[in-house]
TORLO-874225 format. One record per residue (C-alpha): residue in three letters; x, y, z; residue number from 1. Coordinates in steps of 0.2 Angstrom, whole numbers, plus 5000, padded with zeros to 4 digits. Example, Ala and Ser with C-alpha at 12.3 -4.5 7.8 and 13.67 -1.06 7.14 Angstrom:
2
> ALA, 5062, 4978, 5039, 1
> SER, 5068, 4995, 5036, 2
END
This chain:
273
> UNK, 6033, 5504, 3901, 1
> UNK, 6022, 5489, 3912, 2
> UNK, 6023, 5474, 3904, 3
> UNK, 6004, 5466, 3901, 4
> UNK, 6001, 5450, 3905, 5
> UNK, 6001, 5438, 3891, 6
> UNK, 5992, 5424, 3891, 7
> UNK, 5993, 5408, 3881, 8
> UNK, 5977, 5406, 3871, 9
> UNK, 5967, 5415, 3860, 10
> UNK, 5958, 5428, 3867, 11
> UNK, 5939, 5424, 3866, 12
> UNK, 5927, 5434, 3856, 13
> UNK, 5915, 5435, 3873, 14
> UNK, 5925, 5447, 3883, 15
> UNK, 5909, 5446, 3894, 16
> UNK, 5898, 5433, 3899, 17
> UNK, 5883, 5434, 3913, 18
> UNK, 5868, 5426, 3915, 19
> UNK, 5851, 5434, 3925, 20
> UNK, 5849, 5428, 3942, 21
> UNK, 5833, 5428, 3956, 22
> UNK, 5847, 5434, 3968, 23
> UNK, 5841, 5433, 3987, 24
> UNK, 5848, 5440, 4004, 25
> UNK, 5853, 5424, 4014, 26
> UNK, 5862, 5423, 4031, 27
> UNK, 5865, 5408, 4044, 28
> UNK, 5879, 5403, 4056, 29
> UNK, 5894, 5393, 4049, 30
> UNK, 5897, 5380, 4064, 31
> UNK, 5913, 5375, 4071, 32
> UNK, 5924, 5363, 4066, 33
> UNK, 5919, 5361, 4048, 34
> UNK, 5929, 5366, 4033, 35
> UNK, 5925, 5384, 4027, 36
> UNK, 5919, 5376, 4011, 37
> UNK, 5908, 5362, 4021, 38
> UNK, 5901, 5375, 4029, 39
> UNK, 5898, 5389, 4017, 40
> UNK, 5892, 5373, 4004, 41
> UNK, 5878, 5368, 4018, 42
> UNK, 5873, 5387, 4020, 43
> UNK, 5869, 5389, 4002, 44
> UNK, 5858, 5372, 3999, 45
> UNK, 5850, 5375, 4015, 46
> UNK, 5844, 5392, 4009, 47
> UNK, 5840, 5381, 3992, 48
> UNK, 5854, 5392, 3981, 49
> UNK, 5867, 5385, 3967, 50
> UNK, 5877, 5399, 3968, 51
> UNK, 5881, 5418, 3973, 52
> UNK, 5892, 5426, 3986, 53
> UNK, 5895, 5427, 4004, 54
> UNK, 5905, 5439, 4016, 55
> UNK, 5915, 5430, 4029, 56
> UNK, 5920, 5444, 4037, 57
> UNK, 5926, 5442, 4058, 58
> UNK, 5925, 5423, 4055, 59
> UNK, 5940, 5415, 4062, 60
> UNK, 5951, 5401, 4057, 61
> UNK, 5961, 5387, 4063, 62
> UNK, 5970, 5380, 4054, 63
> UNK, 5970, 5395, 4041, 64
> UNK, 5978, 5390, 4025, 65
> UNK, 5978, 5403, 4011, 66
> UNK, 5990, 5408, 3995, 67
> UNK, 5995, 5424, 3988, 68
> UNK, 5998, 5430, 3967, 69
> UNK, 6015, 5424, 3961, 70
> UNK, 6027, 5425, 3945, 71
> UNK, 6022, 5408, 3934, 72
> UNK, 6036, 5397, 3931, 73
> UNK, 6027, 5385, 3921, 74
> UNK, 6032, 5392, 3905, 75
> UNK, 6011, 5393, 3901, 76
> UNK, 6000, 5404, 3913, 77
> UNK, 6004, 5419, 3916, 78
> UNK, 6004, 5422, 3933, 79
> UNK, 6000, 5407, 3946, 80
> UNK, 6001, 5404, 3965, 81
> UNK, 6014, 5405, 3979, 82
> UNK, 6017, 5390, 3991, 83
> UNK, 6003, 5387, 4003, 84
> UNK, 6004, 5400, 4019, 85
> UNK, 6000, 5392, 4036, 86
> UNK, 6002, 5405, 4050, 87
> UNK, 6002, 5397, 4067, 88
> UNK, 5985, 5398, 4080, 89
> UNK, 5968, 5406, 4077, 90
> UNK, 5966, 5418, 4062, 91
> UNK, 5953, 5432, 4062, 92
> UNK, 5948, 5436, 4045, 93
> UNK, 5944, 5455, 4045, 94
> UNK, 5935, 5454, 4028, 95
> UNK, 5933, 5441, 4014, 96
> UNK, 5923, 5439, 3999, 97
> UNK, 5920, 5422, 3990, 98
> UNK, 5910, 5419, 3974, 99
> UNK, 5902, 5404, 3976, 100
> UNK, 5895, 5388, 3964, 101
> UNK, 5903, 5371, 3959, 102
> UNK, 5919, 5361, 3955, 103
> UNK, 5919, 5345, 3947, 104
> UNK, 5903, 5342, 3954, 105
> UNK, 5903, 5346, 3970, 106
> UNK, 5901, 5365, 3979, 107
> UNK, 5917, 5376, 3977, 108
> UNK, 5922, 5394, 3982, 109
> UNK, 5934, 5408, 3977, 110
> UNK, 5939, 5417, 3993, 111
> UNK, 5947, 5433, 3992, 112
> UNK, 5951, 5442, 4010, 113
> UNK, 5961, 5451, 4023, 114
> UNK, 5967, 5444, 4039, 115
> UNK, 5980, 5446, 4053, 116
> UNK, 5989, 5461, 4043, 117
> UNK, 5991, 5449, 4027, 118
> UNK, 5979, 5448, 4012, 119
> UNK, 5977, 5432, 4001, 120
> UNK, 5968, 5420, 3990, 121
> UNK, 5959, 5409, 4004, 122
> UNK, 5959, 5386, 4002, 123
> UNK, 5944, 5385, 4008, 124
> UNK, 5944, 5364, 4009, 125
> UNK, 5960, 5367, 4020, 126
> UNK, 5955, 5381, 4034, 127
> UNK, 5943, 5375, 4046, 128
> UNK, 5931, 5386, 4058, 129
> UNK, 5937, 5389, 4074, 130
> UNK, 5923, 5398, 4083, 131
> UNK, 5904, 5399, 4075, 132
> UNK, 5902, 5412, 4063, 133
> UNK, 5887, 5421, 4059, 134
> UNK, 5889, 5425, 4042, 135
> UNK, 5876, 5433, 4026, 136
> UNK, 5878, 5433, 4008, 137
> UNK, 5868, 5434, 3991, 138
> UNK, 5861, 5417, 3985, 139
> UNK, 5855, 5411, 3965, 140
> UNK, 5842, 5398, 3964, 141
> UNK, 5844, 5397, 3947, 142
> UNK, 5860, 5401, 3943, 143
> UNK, 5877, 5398, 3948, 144
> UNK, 5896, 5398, 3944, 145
> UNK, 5903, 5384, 3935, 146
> UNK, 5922, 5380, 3938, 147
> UNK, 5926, 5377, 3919, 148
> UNK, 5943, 5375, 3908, 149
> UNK, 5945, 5393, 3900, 150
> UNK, 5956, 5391, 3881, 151
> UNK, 5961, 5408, 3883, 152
> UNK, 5971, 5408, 3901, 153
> UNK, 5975, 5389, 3906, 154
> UNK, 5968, 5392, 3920, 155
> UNK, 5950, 5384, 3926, 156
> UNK, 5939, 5399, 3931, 157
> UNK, 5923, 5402, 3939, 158
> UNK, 5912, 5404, 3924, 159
> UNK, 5889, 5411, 3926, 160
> UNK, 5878, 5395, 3921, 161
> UNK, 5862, 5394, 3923, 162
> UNK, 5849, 5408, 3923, 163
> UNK, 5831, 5415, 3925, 164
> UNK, 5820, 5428, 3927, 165
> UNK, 5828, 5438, 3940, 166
> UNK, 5833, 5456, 3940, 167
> UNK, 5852, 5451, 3946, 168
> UNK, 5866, 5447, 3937, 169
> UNK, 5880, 5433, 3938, 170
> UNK, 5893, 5439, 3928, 171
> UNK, 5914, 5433, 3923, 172
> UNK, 5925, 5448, 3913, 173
> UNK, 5939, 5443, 3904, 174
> UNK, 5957, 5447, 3903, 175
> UNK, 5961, 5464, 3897, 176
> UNK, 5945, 5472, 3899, 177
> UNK, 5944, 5489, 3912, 178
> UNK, 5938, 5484, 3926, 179
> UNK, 5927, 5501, 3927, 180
> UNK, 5919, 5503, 3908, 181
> UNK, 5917, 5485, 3907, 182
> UNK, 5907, 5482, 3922, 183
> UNK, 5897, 5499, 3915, 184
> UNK, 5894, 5492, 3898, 185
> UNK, 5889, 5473, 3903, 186
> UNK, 5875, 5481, 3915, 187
> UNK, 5870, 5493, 3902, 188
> UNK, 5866, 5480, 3891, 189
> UNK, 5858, 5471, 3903, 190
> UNK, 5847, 5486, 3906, 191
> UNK, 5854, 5490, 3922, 192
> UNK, 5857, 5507, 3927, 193
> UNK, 5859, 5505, 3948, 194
> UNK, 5867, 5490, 3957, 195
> UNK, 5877, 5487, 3971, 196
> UNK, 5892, 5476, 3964, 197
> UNK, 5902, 5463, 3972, 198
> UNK, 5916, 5450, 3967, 199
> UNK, 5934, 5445, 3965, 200
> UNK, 5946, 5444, 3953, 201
> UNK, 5961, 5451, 3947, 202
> UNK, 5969, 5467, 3938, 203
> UNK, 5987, 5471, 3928, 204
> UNK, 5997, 5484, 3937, 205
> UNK, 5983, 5493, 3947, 206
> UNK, 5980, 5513, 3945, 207
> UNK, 5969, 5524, 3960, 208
> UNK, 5958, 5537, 3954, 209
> UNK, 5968, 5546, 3968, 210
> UNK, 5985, 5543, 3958, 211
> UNK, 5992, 5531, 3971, 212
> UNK, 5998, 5513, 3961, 213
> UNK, 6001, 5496, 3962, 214
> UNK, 6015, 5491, 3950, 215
> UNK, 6012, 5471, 3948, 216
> UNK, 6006, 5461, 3936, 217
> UNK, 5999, 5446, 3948, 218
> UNK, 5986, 5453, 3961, 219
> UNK, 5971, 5448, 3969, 220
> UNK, 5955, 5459, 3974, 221
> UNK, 5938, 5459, 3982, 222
> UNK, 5926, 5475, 3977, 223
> UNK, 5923, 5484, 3993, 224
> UNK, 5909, 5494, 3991, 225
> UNK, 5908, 5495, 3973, 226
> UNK, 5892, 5501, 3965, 227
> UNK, 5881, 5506, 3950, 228
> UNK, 5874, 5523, 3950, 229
> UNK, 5865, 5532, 3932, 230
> UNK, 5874, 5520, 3923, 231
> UNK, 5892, 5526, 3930, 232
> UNK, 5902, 5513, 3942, 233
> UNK, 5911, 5519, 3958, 234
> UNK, 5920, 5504, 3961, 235
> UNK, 5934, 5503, 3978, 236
> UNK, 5945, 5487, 3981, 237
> UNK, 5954, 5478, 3993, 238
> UNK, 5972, 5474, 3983, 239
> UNK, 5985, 5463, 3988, 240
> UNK, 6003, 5459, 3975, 241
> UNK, 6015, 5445, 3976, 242
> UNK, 6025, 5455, 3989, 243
> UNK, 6009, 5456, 4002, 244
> UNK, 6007, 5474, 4001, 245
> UNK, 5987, 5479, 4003, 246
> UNK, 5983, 5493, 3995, 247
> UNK, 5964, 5500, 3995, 248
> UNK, 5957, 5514, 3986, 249
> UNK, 5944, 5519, 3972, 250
> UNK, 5950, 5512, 3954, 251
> UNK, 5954, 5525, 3939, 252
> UNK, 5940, 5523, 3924, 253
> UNK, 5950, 5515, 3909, 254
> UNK, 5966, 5511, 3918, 255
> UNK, 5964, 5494, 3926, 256
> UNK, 5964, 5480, 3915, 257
> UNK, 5959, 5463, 3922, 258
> UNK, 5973, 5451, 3923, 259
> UNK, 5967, 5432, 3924, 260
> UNK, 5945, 5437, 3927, 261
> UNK, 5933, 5447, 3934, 262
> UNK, 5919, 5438, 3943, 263
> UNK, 5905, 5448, 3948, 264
> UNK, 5889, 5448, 3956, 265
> UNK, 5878, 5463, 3950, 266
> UNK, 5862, 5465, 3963, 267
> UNK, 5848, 5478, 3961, 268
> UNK, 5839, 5487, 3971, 269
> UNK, 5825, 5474, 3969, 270
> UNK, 5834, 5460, 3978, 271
> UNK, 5821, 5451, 3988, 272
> UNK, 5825, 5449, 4007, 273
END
């Protein structure tokens, strides 16, 4: 039998929170020689956006520091981090999602990505640009993700503020929660029956709609790909566990609960360009 995650607060009510969003294709070149966040946190105010997401895929690293799910030992959370990773040289991310918004009062990111045959949780104050990257993402005037203490997990999670009149979505799914009916249910009651979906977050023993598995309780994902179609979610994943393995494949409806969060940008069709 897998053994869920328990974690050390009361669940909340609110399994789902989200806020509406005036989303907005952005794009610029991340220069050289800043931090990732530095760099990333100037590509959004220039474009005048709190808050969103943004690929860094091909960009490249040096030094690229970055940490992978691990076993907690703290006796409170249930899961946490491994020590910090620092491979040697240049490092070529293949493909990386990070949610972005604020910390303490100052821009933040949650970085999720593959690189140099390893997968991991990127530090984005600590990995510095190598080369300039050319880079786009999904920007929120009006809304953003607050990095906030959450009773439920210990932990300090990315959580939607803010909010419009925009067809969009910023969203955070709780522990527990399927990962596939729960992403269909928030957008139905938003009204939203076709999105493209994009995010990070985590799930508790992983399960592919093509029967393959991931038997961990501490992972780390980005959707690749996922979308909304009629109301019915389609939603693919990059996976890694505490080992490193990567898996990537198409989650199973109803068999994927979320272990730590869910955050989740849903963008319509009617994203303005």
């Amino acid at each position: 039998m897998k053994q869920r995650m328990v974690h050390p607060g009361p669940p909340a009510a609110e399994r789902a929170t989200a806020v509406p969003a005036d989303l907005r294709r952005i794009a610029g070149v991340l220069p050289a020689g800043r931090s990732v966040m530095t760099a990333v946190a100037r590509l959004f105010a220039d474009a005048g956006c709190k808050g969103g997401v943004v690929w860094l895929d091909n960009a490249a690293c040096d030094p690229m520091r970055f940490v992978l799910p691990a076993p907690s030992n703290d006796g409170i959370h249930a899961a946490w981090y491994s020590d910090t990773h620092a491979p040697a040289g240049p490092v070529a991310i293949e493909r990386a999602t990070a949610t972005v918004g604020w910390k303490d009062g100052a821009p933040f990111l949650h970085c999720h990505g593959t690189w140099g045959g390893m997968m991991g949780h990127l530090l984005p104050l600590d990995s510095v640009l190598a080369a300039d990257a050319p880079v786009s993402g999904i920007g929120a005037p009006d809304a953003w993700f607050e990095a906030l203490p959450d009773a439920e997990t210990a932990f300090t999670l990315f959580t939607p503020q803010g909010g419009g009149a925009g067809d969009g979505l910023l969203a955070r799914i709780g522990p527990g929660e399927d990962v596939v009916t729960a992403i269909e249910a928030l957008c139905a009651c938003h009204g939203i029956t076709d999105a493209r979906l994009h995010g990070v977050g985590s799930i508790d023993h992983v399960r592919f709609a093509d029967g393959r598995r991931m038997d961990c309780h501490a992972t780390e994902l980005r959707l690749d790909g996922a979308a909304l179609t009629q109301g019915r979610a389609t939603v693919p994943v990059e996976v890694v566990d505490i080992a490193g393995t990567i898996m990537r494949g198409t989650l199973e409806r109803g068999e994927n609960p979320i272990g730590v969060t869910l955050e989740l940008i849903v963008e319509t069709e009617r994203t303005d360009t």
